[in-house]
C-alpha positions in Angstrom: 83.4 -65.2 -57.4 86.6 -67.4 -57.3 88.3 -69.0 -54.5 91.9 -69.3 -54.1 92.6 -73.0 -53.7 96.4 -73.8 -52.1 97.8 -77.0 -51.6 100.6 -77.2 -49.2 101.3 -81.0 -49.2 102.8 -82.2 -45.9 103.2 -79.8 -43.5 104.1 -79.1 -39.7 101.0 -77.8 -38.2 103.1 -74.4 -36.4 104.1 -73.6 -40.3 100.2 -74.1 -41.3 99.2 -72.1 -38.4 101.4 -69.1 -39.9 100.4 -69.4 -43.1 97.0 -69.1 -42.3 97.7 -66.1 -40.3 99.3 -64.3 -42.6 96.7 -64.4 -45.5 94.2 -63.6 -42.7 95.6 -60.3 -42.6 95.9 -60.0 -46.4 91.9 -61.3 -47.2 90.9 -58.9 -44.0 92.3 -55.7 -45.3 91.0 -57.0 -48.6 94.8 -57.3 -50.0 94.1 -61.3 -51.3 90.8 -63.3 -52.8 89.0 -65.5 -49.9 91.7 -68.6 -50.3 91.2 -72.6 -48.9 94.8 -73.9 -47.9 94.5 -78.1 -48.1 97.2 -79.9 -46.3 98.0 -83.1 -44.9 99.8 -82.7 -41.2 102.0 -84.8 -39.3 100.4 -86.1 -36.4 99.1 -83.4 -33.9 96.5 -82.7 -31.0 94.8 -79.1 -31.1 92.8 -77.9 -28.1 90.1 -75.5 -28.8 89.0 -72.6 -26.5 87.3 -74.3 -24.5 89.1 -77.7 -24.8 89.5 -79.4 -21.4 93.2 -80.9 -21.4 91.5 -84.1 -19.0 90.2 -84.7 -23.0 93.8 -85.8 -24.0 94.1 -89.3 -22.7 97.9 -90.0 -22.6 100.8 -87.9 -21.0 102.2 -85.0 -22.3 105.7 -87.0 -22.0 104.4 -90.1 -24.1 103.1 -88.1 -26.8 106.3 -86.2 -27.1 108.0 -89.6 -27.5 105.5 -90.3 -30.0 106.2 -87.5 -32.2 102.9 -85.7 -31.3 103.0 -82.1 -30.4 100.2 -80.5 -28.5 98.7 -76.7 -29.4 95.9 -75.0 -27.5 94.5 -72.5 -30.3 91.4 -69.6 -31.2 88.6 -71.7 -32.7 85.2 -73.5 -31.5 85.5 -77.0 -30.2 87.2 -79.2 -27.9 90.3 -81.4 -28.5 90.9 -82.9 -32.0 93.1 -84.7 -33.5 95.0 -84.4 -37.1 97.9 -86.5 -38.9 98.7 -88.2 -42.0 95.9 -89.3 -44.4 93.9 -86.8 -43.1 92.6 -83.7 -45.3 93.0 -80.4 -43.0 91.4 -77.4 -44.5 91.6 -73.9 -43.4 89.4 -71.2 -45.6 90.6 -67.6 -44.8 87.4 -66.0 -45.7 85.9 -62.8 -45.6 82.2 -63.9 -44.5 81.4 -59.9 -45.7 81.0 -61.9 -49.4 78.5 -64.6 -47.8 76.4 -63.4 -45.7 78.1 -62.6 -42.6 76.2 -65.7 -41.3 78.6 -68.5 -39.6 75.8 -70.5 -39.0 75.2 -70.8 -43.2 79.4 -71.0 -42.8 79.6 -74.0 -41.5 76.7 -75.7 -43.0 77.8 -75.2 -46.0 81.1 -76.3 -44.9 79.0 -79.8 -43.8 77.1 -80.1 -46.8 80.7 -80.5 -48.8 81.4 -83.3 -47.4 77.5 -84.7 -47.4 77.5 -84.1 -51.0 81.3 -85.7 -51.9 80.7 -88.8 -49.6 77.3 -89.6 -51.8 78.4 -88.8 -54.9 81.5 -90.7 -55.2 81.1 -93.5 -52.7 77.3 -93.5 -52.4 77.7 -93.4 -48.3 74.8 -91.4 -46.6 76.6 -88.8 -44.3 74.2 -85.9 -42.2 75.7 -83.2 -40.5 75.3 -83.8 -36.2 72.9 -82.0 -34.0 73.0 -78.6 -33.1 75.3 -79.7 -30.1 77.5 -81.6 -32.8 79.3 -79.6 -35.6 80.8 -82.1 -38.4 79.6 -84.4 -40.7 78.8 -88.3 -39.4 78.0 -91.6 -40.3 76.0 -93.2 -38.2 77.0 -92.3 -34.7 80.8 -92.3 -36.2 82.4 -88.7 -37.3 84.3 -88.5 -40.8 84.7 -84.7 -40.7 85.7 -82.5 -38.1 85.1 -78.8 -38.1 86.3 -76.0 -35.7 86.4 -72.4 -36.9 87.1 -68.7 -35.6 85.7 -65.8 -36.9 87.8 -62.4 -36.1 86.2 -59.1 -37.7 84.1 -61.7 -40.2 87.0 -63.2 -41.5 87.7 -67.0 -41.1 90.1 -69.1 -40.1 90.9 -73.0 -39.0 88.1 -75.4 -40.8 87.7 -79.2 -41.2 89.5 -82.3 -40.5 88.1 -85.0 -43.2 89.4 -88.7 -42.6 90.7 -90.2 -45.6 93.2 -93.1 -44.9 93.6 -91.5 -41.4 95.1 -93.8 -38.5 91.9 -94.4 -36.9 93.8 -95.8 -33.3 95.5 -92.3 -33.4 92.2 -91.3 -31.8 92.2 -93.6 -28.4 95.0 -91.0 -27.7 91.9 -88.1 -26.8 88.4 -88.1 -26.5 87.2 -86.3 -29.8 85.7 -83.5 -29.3 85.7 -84.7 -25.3 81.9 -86.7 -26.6 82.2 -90.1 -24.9 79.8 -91.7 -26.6 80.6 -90.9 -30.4 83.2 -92.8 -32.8 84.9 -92.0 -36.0 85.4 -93.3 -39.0 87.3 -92.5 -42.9 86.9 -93.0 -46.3 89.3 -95.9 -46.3 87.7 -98.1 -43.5 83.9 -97.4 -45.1 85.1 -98.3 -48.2 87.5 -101.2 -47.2 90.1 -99.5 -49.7 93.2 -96.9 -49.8 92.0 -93.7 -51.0 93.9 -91.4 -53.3 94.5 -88.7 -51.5 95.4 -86.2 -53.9 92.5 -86.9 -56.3 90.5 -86.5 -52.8 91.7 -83.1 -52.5 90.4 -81.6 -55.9 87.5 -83.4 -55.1 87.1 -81.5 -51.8 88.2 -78.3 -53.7 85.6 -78.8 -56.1 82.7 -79.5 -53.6 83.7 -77.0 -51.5 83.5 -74.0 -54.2 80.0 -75.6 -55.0 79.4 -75.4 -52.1 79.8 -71.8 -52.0 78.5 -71.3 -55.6 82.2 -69.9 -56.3 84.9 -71.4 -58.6 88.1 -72.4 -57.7 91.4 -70.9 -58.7 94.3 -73.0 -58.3 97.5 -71.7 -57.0 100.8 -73.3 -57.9 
């Protein structure tokens, strides 16, 4: 089985958010193959449905001067944050051609990034507890992942931290845990990452991870 794979480069998350929904509609009704959209966001804060807006540490006001926009959207989790040198993936899957098991979803979505963090950098990542969807290092998340399933089909995914702006995050509490950290591929490796080669590698792990292979689109 292919996947669709669609990079949309640097892109306002309200656009994403649109694009996503559109293709929901076409991969639902079984009008479009099961498609991953990669794209790299300017900075924004996303509240989940049950995000708690006490998560988002400074005012509405400041962030707006910042250039930060705020969206409360459909999918699991509490407040997260994306922006620039950060791969944001969003499958649009029909889960009727896995399974219809969001439990093997997302751990399969986990073991991508398990998989492309030990084979190319040799660094030992394990998906959280049950409490704690993502991927970690230590007691520090590189991968963020928040999803909503509508009639089996998928949409939102996973944050994965490249060269992301780690300070970015004192502006929430991610994922409102307290006592957690996060860390990217740059600051474990102490070097810039490529980010473009990082997306075909994330395409690649991810359709392995799936057993499917990728088609690229444009």
């Amino acid at each position: 089985m292919e996947i669709d794979i669609v990079d949309l480069g640097y892109m306002e998350y309200e656009k994403a958010l649109e694009t996503q929904m559109n293709q929901w509609e076409k991969v639902f009704k079984g009008n479009a193959r099961d498609t991953l959209y990669l794209v790299e966001p300017p900075p924004v804060i996303t509240l989940g449905i049950r995000g708690k807006t006490d998560n988002i540490l400074l005012p509405e006001e400041e962030l707006t001067y910042l250039g930060v926009s705020i969206h409360r959207i459909n999918r699991g989790g509490d407040v997260t944050y994306h922006g620039p040198g950060q791969i944001v993936g969003y499958p649009i899957m029909n889960l009727n051609h896995w399974g219809r098991d969001i439990h093997s979803f997302v751990e399969r979505i986990e073991n991508t990034f398990i998989k492309l963090l030990e084979q190319n950098y040799g660094i030992t990542a394990d998906r959280g507890e049950k409490a704690y969807t993502g991927v970690w290092v230590g007691m520090d998340k590189i991968t963020a992942i928040g999803i909503q399933v509508k009639r089996w089909t998928t949409m939102h995914g996973f944050a994965f931290n490249v060269n992301t702006d780690l300070s970015h995050f004192r502006w929430i509490v991610p994922c409102g845990l307290t006592d957690k950290g996060v860390t990217s591929v740059e600051k474990l490796t102490n070097k810039k990452q490529d980010i473009n080669l990082l997306k075909k590698k994330t395409a690649e792990m991810f359709c392995q991870s799936f057993t499917a292979v990728p088609n690229y689109i444009g």
